[in-house]
N, C-alpha and C positions, 0 to 999 in steps of 0.2 A: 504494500500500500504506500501511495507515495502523498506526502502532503505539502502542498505548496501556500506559499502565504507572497502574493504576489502585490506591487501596486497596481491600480486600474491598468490595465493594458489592452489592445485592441486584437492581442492571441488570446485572451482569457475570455473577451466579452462574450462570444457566440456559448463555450460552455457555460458560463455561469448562468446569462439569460437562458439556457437549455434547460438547466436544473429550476431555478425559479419558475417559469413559464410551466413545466411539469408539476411543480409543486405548489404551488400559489396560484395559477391562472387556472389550469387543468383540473383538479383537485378540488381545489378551495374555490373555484371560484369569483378570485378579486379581479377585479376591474384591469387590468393591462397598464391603462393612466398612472395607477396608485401605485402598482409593485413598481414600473423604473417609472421612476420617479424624478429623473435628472440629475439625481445625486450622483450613482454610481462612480462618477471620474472625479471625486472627491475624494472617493474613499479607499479601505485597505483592505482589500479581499482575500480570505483564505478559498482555497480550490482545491477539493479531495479528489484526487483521480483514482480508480481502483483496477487497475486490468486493464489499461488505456482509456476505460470510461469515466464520465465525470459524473460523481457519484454525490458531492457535497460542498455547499458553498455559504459563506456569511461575511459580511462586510462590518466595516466600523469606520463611524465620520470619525473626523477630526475632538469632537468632543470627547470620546469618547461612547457614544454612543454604537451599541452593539444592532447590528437587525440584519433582517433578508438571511435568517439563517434557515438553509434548506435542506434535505435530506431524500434524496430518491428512496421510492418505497420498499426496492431491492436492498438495500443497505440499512433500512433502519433497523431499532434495534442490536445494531453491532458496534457503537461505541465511536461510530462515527461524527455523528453531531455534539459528540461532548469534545474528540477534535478539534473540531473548527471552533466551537468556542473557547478553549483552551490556548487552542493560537493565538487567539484574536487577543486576549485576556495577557498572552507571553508579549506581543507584541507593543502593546497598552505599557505593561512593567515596565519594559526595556526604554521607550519613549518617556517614561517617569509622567504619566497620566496618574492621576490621584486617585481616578475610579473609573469603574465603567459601567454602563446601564442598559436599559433593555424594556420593551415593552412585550414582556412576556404571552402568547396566549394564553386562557385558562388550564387546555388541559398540557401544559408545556411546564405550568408552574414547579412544579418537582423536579424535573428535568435540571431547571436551573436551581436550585434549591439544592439539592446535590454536588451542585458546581461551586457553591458557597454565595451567592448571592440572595439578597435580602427583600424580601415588599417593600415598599415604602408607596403612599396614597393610596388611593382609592381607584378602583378597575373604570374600564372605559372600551370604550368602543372604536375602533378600528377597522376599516374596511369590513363594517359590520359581523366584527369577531371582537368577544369580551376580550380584553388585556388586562394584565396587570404589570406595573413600574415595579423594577427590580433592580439593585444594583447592587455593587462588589468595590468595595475598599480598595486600594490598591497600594497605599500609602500609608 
């Protein structure tokens, strides 16, 4: 399994939008608009490829803020997606980011909970999916 943590680039974009668009548009459902969002060439993208396939992907702006973290449904369950937020989270340290956050979905909450991250506010709605604000000390 090979794990990359790339800056936006323009050999990454087609798999990542791959993984997203399967996982978020396909799937869930969101809007196309909502998931890129324009941010994308801001950010810092982890890219799991597994087998030549691209199996997992999650970004983080500049704030620190954690999201677009995706998992093909081949791979989940396998400790993938705690990867890519792991990366992201090494990446954040290393940068000397003071925390980093996330607007969790509902049934996702544990997931990150396990990863050491904390609630904080009250849940909300997102591309008409419950959230809840989560974040992680880093400092």
């Amino acid at each position: 399994m090979q794990v990359n943590i790339v800056q936006y680039d323009q050999d990454a974009e087609p798999l990542i939008r791959h993984i997203r668009d399967e996982v978020f548009i396909q799937e869930q459902g969101i809007d196309p608009d909502i998931e890129f969002d324009g941010l994308d060439n801001q950010a810092v993208h982890t890219l799991i490829i597994v087998d030549g396939e691209p199996a997992a992907t999650g970004r983080m702006l500049s704030d620190g803020h954690i999201g677009r973290v995706a998992v093909k449904k081949a791979y989940r369950g396998s400790g993938i997606g705690a990867k890519v937020v792991s990366s992201l989270i090494e990446y954040a340290a290393s940068h000397d980011y003071p925390r980093v956050y996330l607007g969790a979905q509902k049934h996702a909450i544990d997931f990150y909970t396990k990863l050491g991250f904390l609630p904080f506010g009250d849940e909300f709605i997102e591309a008409g999916i419950v959230h809840l604000s989560m974040e992680k000390c880093l400092a």
